[in-house]
ROPAPA-528360 format. One record per residue (C-alpha): residue in one letter; x negated, y negated, z; residue number from 1. Coordinates in steps of 0.2 Angstrom, whole numbers. Each point is the difference from the previous one (the first is absolute). Layout:
% ROPAPA-528360
   residuo      c1      c2      c3   num
         a       X       Y       Z   NUM
...
//
This chain:
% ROPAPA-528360
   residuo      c1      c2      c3   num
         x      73      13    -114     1
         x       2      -8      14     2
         x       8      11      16     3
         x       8      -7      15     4
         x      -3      -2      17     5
         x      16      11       2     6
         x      -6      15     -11     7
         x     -16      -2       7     8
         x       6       4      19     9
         x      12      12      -8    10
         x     -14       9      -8    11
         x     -12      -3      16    12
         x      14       9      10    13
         x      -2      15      -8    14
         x     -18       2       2    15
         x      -7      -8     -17    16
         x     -16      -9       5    17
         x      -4      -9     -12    18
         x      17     -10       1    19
         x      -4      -6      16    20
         x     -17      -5      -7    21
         x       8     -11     -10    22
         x      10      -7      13    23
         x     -17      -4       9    24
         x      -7      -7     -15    25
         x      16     -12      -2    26
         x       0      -6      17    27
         x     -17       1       6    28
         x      -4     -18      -3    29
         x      17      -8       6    30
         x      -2      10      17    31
         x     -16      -8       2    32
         x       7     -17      -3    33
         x      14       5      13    34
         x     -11       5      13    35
         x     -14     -14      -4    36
         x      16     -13       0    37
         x       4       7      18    38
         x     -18      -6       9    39
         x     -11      16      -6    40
         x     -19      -2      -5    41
         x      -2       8     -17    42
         x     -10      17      10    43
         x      14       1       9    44
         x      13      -2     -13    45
         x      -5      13      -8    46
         x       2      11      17    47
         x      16      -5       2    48
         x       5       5     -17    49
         x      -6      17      -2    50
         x      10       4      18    51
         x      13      -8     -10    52
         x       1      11     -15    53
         x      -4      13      10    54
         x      17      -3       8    55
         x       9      -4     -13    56
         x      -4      17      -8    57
         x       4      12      16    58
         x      18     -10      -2    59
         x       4      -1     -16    60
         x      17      11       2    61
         x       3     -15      15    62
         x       2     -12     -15    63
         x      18      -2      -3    64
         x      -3     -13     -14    65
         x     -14       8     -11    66
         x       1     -17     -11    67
         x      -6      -9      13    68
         x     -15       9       3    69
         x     -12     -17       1    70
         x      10      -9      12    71
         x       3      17      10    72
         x     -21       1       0    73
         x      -2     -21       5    74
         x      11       6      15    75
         x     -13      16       6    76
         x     -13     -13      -3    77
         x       7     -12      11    78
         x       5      13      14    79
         x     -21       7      -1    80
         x      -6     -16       1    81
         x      10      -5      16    82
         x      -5      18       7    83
         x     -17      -8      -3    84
         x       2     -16       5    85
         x       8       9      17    86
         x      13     -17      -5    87
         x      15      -3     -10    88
         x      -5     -12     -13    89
         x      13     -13      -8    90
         x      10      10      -9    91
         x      -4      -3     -20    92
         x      13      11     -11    93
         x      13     -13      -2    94
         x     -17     -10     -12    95
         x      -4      16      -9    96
         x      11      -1     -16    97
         x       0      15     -11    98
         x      -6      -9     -14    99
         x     -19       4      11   100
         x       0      19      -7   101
         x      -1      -1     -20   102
         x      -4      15      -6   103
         x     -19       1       2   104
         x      -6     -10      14   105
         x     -19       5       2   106
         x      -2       7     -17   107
         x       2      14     -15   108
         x      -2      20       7   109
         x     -16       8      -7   110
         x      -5       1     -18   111
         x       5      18       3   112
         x      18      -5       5   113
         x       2     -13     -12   114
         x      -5      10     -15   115
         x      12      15       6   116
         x      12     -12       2   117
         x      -1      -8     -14   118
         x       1      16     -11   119
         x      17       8      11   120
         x       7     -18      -3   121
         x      -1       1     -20   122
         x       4      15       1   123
         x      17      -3      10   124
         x       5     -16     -11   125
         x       0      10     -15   126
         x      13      11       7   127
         x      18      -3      -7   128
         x       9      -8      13   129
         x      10      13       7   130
         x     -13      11       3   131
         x     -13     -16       6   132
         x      12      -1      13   133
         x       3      15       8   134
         x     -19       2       2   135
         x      -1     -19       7   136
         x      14       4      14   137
         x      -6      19       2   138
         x     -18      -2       4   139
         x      -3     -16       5   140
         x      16      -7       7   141
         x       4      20       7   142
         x      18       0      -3   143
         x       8      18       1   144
         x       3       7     -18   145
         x      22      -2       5   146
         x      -4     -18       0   147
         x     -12      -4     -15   148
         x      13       5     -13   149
         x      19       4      -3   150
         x      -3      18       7   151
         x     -15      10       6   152
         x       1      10     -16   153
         x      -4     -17     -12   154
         x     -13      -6      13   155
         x      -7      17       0   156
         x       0       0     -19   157
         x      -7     -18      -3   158
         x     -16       2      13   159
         x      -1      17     -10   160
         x      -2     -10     -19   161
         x     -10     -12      11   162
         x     -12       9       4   163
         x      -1      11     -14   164
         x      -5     -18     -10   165
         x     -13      -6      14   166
         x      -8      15       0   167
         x      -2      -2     -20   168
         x      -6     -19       1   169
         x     -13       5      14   170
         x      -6      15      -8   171
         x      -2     -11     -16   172
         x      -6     -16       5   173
         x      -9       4      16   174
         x      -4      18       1   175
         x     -13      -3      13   176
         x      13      -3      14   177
         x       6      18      -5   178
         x       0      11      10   179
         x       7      -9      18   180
         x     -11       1      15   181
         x       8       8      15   182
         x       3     -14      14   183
         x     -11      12      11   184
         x     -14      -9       7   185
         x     -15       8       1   186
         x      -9      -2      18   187
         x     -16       1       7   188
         x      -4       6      18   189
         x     -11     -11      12   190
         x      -7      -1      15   191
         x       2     -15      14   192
         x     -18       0       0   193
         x      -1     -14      11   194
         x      10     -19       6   195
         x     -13     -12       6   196
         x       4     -17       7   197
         x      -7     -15      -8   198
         x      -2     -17       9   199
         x       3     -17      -5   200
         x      -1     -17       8   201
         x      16     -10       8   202
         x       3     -18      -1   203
         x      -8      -1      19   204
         x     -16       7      -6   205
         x       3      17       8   206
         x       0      18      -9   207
         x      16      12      -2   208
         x       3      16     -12   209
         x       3      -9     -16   210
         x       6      15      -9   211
         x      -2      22      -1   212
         x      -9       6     -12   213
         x       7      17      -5   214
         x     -11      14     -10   215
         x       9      14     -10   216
         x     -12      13      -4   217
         x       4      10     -15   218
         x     -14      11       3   219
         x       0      14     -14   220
         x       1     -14     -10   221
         x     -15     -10       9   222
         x       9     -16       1   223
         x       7     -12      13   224
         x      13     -12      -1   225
         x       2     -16      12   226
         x      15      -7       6   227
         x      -3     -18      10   228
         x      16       0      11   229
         x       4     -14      11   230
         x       0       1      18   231
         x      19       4       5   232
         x      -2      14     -14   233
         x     -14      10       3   234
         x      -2      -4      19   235
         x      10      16       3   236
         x     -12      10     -12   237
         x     -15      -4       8   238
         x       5       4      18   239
         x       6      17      -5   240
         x     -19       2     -10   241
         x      -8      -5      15   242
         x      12      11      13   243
         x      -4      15     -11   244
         x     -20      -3       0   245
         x      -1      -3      18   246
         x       0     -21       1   247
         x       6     -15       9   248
         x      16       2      -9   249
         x       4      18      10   250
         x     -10      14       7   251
         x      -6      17      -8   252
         x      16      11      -9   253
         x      -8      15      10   254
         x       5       9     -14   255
         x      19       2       4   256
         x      10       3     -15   257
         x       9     -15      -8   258
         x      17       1       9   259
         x      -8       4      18   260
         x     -12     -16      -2   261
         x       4     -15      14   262
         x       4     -16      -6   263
         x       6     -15       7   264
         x      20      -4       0   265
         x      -4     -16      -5   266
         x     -10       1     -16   267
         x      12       3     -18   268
         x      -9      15      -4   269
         x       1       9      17   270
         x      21      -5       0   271
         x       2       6     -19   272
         x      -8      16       6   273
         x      12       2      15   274
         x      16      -7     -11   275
         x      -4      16     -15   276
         x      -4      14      15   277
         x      19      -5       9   278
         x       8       1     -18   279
         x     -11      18      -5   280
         x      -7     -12     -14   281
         x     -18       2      -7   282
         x     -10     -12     -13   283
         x      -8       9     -13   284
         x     -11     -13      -9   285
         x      -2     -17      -4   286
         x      -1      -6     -17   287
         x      -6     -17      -6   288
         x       4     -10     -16   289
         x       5     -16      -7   290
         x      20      -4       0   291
         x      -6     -15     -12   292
         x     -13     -12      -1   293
         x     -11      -3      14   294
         x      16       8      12   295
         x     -11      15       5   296
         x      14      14      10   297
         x      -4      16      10   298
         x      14      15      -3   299
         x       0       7      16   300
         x       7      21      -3   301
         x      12       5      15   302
         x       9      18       1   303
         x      13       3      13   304
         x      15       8       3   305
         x      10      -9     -17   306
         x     -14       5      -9   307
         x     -15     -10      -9   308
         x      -1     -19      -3   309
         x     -13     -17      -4   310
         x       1     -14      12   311
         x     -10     -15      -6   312
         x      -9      -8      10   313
         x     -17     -14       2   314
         x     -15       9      -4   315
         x      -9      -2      16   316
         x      16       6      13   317
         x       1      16     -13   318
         x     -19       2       1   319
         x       1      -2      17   320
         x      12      15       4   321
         x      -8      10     -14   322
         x     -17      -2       9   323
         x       7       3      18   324
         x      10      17      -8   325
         x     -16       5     -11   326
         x      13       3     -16   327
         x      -4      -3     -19   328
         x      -4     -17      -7   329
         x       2      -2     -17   330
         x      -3     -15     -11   331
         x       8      -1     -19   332
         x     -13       4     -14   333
         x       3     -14      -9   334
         x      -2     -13      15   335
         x     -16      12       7   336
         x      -9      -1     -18   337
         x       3     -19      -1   338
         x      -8      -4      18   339
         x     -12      14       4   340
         x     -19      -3      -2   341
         x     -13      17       2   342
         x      -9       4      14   343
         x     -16      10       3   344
         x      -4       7      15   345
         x       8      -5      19   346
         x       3     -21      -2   347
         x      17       0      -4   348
         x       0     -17       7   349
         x     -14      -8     -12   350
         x       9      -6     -16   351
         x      13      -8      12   352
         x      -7      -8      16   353
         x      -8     -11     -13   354
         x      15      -8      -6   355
         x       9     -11      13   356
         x      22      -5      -6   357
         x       6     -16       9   358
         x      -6      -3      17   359
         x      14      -3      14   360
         x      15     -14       2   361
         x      -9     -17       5   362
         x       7     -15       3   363
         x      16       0      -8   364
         x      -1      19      -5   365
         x     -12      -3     -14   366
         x     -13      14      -4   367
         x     -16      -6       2   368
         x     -11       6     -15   369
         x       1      14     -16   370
         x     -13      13      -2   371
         x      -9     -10      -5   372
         x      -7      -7      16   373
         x       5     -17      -5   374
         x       6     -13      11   375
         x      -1     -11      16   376
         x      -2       3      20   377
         x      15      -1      12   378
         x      10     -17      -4   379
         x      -2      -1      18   380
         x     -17      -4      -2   381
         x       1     -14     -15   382
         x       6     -20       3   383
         x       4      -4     -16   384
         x      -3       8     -20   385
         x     -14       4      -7   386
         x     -10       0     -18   387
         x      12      -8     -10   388
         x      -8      -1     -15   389
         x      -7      18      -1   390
         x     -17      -6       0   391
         x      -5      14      11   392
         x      12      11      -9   393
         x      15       9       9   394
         x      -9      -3      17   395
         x      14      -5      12   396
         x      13       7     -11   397
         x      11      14       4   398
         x       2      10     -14   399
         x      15      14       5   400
         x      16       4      -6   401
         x      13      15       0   402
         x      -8       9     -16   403
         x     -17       1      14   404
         x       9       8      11   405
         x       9      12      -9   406
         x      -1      18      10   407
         x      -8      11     -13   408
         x     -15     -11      -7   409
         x       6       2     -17   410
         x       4     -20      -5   411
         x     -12      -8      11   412
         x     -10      -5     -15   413
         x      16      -8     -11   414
         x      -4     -17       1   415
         x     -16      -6       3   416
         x      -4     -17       9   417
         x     -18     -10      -5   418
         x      -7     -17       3   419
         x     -12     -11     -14   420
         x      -1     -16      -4   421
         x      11      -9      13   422
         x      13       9      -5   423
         x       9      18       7   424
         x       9      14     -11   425
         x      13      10       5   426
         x       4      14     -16   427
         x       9      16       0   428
         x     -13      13      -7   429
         x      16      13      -6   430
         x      14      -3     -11   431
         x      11       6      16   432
         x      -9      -5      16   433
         x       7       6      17   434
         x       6     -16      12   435
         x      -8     -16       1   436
         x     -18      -7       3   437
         x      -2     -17      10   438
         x     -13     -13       3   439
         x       1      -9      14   440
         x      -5      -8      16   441
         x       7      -3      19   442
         x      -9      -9      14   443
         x       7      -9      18   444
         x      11     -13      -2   445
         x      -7     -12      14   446
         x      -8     -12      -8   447
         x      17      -1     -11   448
         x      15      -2      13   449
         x      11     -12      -1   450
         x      -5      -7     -19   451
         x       3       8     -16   452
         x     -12       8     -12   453
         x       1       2     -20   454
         x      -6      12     -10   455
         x      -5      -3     -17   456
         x      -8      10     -13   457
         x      -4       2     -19   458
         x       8      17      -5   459
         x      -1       5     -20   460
         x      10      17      -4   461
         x      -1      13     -14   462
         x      15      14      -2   463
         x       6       1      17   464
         x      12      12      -3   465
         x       8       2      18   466
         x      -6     -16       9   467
         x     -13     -10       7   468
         x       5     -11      18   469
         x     -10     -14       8   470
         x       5       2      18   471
         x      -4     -12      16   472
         x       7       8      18   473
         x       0      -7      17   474
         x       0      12      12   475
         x       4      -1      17   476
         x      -7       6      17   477
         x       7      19       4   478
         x      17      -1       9   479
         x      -5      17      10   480
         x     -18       3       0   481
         x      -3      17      -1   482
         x     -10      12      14   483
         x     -17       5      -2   484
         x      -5      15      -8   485
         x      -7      12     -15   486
         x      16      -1      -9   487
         x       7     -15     -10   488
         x      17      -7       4   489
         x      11     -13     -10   490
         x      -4     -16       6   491
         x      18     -14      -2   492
         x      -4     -16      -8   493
         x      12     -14      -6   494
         x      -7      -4     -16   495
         x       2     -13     -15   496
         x      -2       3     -16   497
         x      -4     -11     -15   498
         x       0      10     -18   499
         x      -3      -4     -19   500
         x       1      13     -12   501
         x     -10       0     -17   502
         x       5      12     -13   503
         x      -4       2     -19   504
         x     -15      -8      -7   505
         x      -6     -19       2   506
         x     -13     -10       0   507
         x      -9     -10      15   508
         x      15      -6      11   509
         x       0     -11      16   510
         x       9       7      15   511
         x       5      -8      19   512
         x       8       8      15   513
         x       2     -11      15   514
         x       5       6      16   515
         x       2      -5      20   516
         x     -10       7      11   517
         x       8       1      18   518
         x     -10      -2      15   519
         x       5      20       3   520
         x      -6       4     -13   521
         x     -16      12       1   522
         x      -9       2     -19   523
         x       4      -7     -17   524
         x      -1      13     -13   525
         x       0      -2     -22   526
         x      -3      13     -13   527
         x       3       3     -17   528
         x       8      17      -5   529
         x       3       9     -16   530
         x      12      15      -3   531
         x       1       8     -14   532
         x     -13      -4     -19   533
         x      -6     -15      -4   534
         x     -15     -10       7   535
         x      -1     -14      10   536
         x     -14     -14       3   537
         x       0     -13      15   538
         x     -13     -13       1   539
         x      -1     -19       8   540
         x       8       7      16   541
         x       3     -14      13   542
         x       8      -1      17   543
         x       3     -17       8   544
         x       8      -6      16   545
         x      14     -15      -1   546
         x       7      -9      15   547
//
């Protein structure tokens, strides 16, 4: 049965989660297209589309035109990534026809969903047709009874016989989904244990905080969960950790209580804190969980005046005011028994410092390697490419992509990417891998201004089920260089992209792009990138200069 976006938002509005999990599964993969079509590096995508979702689901009863749900998110994408950008970008909508959000963009729910789905489903289509519909336009389109049927008393009476019959076809055919599980979700209470900085390498061969990696203790259960957050997310986080343990981020608390605590105006934290005290409001916990895949949300708990209420929010800002306010965090059973690993004893830090997400923007926002450790310098310090023909493996290859960068360290291993006999392998690993993996390369474009370069390749493919892209960028010098500093900025470049997409299943094909390369220009960058199942092997990888 196949519901739409409308009933979806309709159904999200009232608080049914899963509905707007599905609306995440549908548009996941077209948000990242948007966002990647509007200049964005595939880490940074993936940024702009959780904000996004995020969003969209704190204003769904905005939406005047449920229906149009995709083009209503392709607008929030757009409007995040100029924030960003700190730019307008060209305005794309009027080239986004609808035709760009079928029913399943990224790919099938869980098995889980699928196989309850499926059952409801028969179950529904072998109502007679009265009754199939009052339940269609009752519970998932969530029409009022007065409007389903002649009067309230038929409606009334046809959902009654409705359910009467679904109930005997469940309890025959598939008893274990009998009895329902309440939509409860079970937490588990953690501790911000701790939010360490992690340094990577820029393009200039200088260091800044590449990421915060966050530790939830969960300590009756002796276990710790990691959360790698990017910069601009856990930034706030790790100040407050360091203000309340006496660091460079702020002196000693002094032990004042949590309201009589000094912080400064101009940190978000300190004016939250200010903003709840003038309206006699209080936050009483923090809760994490999943909105959908990979879109990892914080429910942040205010009481006031009006009475109780959630506000979502990024993690690390709802981390942040929970550390700097000492109140509950919880994290959402299911999500804390997927990602926690045990610990023994006092290294909390152990099981994650040894894994390392994507490294920061570099030239053109690209990350520069996975967890893996895989990948090349600075391209500031290369002239040209390098190990073509993988005889020395992935060496001068960046291996990085959005699934390695992903904040909870759950999909880092989806796709794996390995180098044998002159010839490179990009593979998803799971039926339903998170993002996209690239391999690429980017160096300076000096000995390349004012000619033009072709790449060409071999690429052979087998059941790409999103797509694979070949991809040649020249990437121009930063319009406003950004000041020096710890924390990584967005860097403006004019950029030109050259794409081929590779889908399905083929054998050894010959691919060219060709490009001008401007004497502005400052590096030439090509990758290949998968999304989605499928494999995809690339050998025979040239890259000449023409006049």
């Amino acid at each position: 049965m196949d519901i739409g976006d409308g009933d979806l938002v309709r159904l999200a509005r009232t608080g049914d989660a899963a509905a707007f999990r599905l609306l995440v599964e549908r548009h996941r993969t077209a948000a990242l297209a948007r966002a990647v079509r509007l200049g964005a590096r595939p880490a940074d995508a993936d940024d702009i589309v959780q904000e996004a979702f995020l969003q969209a689901f704190t204003a769904l009863d905005r939406l005047r035109d449920p229906e149009r749900f995709g083009a209503w998110l392709a607008g929030i994408v757009l409007n995040v990534h100029r924030a960003a950008t700190r730019r307008p970008p060209p305005l794309l909508l009027a080239d986004w026809p609808e035709d760009l959000h079928p029913a399943s963009a990224e790919g099938l729910p869980s098995a889980e969903d699928l196989d309850r789905a499926e059952a409801l489903g028969a179950a529904v289509a072998g109502l007679p047709p009265g009754q199939r519909r009052a339940v269609e336009l009752y519970y998932y389109a969530g029409l009022p009874v007065a409007e389903i049927a002649a009067s309230p008393g038929a409606a009334k009476a046809s959902l009654h016989k409705a359910r009467g019959r679904l109930r005997e076809h469940i309890t025959t055919h598939r008893p274990d989904l009998i009895p329902v599980l309440s939509r409860r979700t079970p937490m588990t209470t953690v501790r911000i244990a701790c939010a360490q900085p992690h340094r990577g390498t820029t393009p200039d061969g200088s260091t800044a905080i590449a990421h915060i990696l966050v530790v939830l203790a969960d300590d009756p259960g002796h276990r710790t969960m990691g959360l790698w957050l990017r910069t601009r997310q856990g930034l706030a986080l790790w100040r407050v950790m360091e203000q309340a343990a006496g660091g460079p981020a702020g002196g000693p608390a002094g032990g004042l209580a949590a309201g009589d605590r000094p912080y400064r105006e101009f940190t978000p934290e300190g004016l939250a804190i200010r903003l709840l005290g003038a309206a006699d409001g209080t936050v009483t916990g923090v809760d994490l969980d999943e909105l959908g895949p990979g879109v990892l949300a914080a429910q942040v708990g205010v009481a006031g005046p009006a009475g109780t209420r959630q506000v979502t929010a990024d993690p690390g800002s709802a981390l942040a005011l929970a550390a700097a306010l000492e109140v509950p965090v919880r994290v959402a059973g299911a999500l804390m028994d997927r990602l926690a690993v045990p610990v023994s004893g006092d290294d909390l830090l152990g099981p994650f410092t040894r894994r390392t997400p994507a490294g920061p923007a570099g030239s053109g926002s690209r990350p520069r390697s996975g967890p893996a450790g895989q990948g090349s310098g600075p391209a500031g310090r290369r002239s040209g490419p390098q190990n073509l023909d993988f005889t020395d493996g992935l060496n001068g290859w960046i291996t990085s992509g959005s699934s390695r960068a992903e904040v909870t360290g759950s999909h880092w291993d989806d796709y794996t990417v390995t180098a044998a006999a002159g010839t490179a392998t990009l593979a998803a690993v799971v039926p339903h891998p998170y993002g996209d993996v690239f391999l690429g390369q980017e160096f300076l474009a000096d000995d390349y201004h004012s000619t033009t370069v072709t790449l060409r390749a071999e690429i052979r493919a087998k059941d790409v089920a999103g797509h694979g892209e070949l991809s040649l960028y020249i990437v121009g010098k930063p319009e406003d260089p950004p000041a020096p500093g710890p924390i990584p900025q967005a860097i403006h470049r004019a950029r030109q992209e050259h794409h081929r997409t590779i889908t399905g299943s083929q054998d050894w094909t010959s691919y060219a792009l060709t490009a001008p390369v401007p004497a502005s220009a400052e590096a030439v960058e090509f990758d290949l990138a998968l999304t989605g199942p499928g494999q995809i092997e690339l050998r025979n990888v040239t890259l000449t200069r023409g006049s």
